[in-house]
ROLODO-333334 format. One record per residue (C-alpha): chain; x, y, z; residue number from 1. Coordinates in pm, whole numbers, m for minus. Layout:
! ROLODO-333334
<atom><c>A</c><px>X</px><py>Y</py><pz>Z</pz><k>NUM</k></atom>
...
END
This chain:
! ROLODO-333334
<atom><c>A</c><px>3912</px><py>3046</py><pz>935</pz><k>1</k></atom>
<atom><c>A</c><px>4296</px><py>3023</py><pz>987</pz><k>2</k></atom>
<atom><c>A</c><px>4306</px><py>2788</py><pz>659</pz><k>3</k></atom>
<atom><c>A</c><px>4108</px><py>3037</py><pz>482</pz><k>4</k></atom>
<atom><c>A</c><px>4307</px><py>3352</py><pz>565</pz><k>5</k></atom>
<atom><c>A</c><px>4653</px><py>3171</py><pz>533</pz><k>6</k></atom>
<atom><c>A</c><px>4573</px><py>3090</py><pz>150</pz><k>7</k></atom>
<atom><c>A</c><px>4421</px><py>3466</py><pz>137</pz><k>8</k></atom>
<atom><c>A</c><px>4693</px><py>3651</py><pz>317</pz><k>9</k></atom>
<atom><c>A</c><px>4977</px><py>3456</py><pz>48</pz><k>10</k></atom>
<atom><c>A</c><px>4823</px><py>3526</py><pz>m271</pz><k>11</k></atom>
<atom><c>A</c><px>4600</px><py>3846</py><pz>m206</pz><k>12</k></atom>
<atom><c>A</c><px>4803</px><py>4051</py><pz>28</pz><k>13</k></atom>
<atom><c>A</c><px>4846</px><py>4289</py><pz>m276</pz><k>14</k></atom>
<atom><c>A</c><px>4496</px><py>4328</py><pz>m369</pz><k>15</k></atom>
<atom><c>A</c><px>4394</px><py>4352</py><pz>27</pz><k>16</k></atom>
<atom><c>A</c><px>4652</px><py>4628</py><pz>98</pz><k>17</k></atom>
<atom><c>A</c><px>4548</px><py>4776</py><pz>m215</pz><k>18</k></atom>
<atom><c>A</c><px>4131</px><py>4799</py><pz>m126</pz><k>19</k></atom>
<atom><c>A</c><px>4187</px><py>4862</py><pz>262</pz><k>20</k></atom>
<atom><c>A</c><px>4543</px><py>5047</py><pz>266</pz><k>21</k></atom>
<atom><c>A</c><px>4843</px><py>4978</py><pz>447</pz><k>22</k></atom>
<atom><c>A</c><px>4727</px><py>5039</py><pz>811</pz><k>23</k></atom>
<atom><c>A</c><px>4390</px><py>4833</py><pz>764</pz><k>24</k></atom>
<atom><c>A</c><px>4633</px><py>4539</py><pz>541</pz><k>25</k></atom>
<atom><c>A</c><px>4865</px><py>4579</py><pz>857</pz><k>26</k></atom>
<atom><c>A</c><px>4564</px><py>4503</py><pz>1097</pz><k>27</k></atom>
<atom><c>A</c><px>4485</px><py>4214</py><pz>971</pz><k>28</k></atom>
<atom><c>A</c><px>4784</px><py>4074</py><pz>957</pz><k>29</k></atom>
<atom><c>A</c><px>4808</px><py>4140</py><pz>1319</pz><k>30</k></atom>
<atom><c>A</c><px>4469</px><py>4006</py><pz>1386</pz><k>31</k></atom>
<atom><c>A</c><px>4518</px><py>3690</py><pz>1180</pz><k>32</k></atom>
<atom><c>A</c><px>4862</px><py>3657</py><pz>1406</pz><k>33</k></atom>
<atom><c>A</c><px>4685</px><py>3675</py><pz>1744</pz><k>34</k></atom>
<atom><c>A</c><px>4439</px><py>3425</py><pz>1639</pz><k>35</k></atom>
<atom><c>A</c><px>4705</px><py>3157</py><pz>1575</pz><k>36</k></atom>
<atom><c>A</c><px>4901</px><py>3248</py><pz>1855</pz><k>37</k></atom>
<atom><c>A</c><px>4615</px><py>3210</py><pz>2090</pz><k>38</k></atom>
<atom><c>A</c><px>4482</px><py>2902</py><pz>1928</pz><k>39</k></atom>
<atom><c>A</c><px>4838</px><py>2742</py><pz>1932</pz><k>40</k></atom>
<atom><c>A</c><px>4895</px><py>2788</py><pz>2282</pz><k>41</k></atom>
<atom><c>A</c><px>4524</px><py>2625</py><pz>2333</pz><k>42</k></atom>
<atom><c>A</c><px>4597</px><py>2327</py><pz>2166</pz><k>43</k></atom>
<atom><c>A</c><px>4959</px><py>2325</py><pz>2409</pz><k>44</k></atom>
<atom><c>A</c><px>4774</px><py>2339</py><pz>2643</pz><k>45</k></atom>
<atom><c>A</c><px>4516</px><py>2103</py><pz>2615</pz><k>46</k></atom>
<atom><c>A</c><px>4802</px><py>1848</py><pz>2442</pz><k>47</k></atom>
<atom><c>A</c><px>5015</px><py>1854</py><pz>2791</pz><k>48</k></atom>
<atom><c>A</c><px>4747</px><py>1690</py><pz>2982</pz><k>49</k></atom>
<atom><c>A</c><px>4749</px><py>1430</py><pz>2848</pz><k>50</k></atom>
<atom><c>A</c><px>4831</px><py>1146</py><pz>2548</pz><k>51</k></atom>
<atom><c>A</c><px>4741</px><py>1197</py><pz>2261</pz><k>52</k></atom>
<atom><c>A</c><px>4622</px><py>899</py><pz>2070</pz><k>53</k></atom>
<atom><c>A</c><px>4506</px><py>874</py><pz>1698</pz><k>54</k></atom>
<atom><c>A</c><px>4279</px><py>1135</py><pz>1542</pz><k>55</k></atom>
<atom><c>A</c><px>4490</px><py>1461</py><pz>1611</pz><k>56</k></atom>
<atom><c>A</c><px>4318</px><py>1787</py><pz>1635</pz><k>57</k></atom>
<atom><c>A</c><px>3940</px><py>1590</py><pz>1666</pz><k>58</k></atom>
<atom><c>A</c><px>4075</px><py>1394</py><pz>1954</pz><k>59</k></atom>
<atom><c>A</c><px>4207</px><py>1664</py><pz>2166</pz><k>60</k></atom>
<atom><c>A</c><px>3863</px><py>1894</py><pz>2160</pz><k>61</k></atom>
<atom><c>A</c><px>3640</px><py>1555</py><pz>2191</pz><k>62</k></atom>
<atom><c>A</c><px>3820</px><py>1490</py><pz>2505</pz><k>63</k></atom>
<atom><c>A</c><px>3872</px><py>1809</py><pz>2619</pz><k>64</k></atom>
<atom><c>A</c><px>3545</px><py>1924</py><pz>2597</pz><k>65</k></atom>
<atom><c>A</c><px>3360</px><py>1546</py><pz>2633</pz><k>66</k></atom>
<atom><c>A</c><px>3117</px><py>1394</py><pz>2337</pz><k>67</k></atom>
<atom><c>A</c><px>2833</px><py>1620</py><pz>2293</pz><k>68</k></atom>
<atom><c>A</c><px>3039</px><py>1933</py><pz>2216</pz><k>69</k></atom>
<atom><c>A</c><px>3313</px><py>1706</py><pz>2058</pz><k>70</k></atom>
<atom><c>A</c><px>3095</px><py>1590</py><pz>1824</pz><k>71</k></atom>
<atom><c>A</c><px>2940</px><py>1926</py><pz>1732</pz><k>72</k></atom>
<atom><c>A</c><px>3261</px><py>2089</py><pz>1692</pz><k>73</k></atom>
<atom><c>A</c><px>3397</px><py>1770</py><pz>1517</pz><k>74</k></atom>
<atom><c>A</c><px>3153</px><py>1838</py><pz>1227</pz><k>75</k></atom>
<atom><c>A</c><px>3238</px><py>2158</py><pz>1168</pz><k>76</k></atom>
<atom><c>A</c><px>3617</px><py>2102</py><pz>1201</pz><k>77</k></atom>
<atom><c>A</c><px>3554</px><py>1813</py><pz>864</pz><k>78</k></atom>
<atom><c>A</c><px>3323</px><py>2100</py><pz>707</pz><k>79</k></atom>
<atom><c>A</c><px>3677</px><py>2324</py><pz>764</pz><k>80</k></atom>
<atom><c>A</c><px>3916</px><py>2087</py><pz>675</pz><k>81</k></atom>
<atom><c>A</c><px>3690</px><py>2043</py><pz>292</pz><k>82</k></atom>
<atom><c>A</c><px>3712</px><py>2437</py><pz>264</pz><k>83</k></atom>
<atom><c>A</c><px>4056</px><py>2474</py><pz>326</pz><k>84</k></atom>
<atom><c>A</c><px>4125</px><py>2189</py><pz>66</pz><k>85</k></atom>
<atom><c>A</c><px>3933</px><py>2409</py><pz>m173</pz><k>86</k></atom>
<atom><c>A</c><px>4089</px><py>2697</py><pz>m109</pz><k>87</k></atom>
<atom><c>A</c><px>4444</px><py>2565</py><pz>m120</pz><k>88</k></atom>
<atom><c>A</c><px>4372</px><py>2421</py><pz>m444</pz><k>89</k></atom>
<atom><c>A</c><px>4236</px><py>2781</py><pz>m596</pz><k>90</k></atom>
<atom><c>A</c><px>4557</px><py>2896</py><pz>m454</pz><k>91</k></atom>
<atom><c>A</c><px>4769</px><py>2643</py><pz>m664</pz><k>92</k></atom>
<atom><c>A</c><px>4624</px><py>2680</py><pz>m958</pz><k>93</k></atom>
<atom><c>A</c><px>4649</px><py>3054</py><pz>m947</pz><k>94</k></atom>
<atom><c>A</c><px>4966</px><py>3047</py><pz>m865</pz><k>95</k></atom>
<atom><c>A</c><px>5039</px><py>2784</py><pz>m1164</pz><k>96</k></atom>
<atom><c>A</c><px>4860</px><py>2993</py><pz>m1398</pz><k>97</k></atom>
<atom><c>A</c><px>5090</px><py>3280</py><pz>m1369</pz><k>98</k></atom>
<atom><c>A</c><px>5399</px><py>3110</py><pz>m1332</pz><k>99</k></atom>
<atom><c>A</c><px>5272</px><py>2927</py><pz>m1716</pz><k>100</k></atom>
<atom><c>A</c><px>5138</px><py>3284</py><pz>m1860</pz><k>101</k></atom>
<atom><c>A</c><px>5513</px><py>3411</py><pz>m1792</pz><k>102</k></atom>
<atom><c>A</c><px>5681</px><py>3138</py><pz>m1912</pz><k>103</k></atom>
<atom><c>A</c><px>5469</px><py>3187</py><pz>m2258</pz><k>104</k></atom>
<atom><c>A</c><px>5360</px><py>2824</py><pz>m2195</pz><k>105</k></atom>
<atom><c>A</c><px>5074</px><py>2621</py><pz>m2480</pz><k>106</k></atom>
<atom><c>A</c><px>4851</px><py>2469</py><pz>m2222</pz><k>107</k></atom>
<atom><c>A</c><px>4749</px><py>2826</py><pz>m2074</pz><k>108</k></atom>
<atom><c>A</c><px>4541</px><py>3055</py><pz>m2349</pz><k>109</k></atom>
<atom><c>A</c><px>4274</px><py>3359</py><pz>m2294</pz><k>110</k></atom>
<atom><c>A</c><px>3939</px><py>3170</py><pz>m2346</pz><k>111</k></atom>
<atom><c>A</c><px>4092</px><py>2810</py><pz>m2126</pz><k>112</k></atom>
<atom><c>A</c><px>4236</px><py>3004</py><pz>m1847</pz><k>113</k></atom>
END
């Protein structure tokens, strides 16, 4: 979810403050801030006790929480990890779209956008 609302919060802050309004836009950016906060100090946490070997993120939680739950959670961390590929690659090319529309560029037209 944090991969997910980082691409979201950079590209369509301006759309979300425009549907839900400033307070609501403000909220989330709030909520989106406590999430990472919290999460970051959970992985500190769990990263102090120990070494940490090869395999990152996946090795902390399979050892933290031993191999059933690691491996549950380690599927759905890869299932994350392909969405927030996706989405950082709708972000780029959004963001490379505009950048050619304003610079009047030939490889961006109406009916190939």
């Amino acid at each position: 979810m944090l991969n997910i609302w980082g691409v979201m919060l950079f590209i369509r802050l301006s759309w979300i403050v425009g549907e839900a309004g400033i307070g609501l836009g403000v909220l989330i950016i709030l909520l989106s801030t406590m999430v990472t906060s919290i999460t970051g100090l959970s992985t500190s946490a769990i990263a102090t006790n120990g070494f940490v070997r090869g395999g990152g993120a996946y090795y902390l939680i399979s050892r933290s929480l031993g191999p059933e739950f690691g491996g549950s959670i380690g599927l759905i961390f890869a299932f994350a990890n392909a969405v927030a590929v996706a989405m950082y690659v709708v972000g780029f090319a959004e963001t490379v779209v505009d950048l050619l529309k304003e610079s009047d560029s030939m490889m961006v037209d109406p009916t190939n956008d």
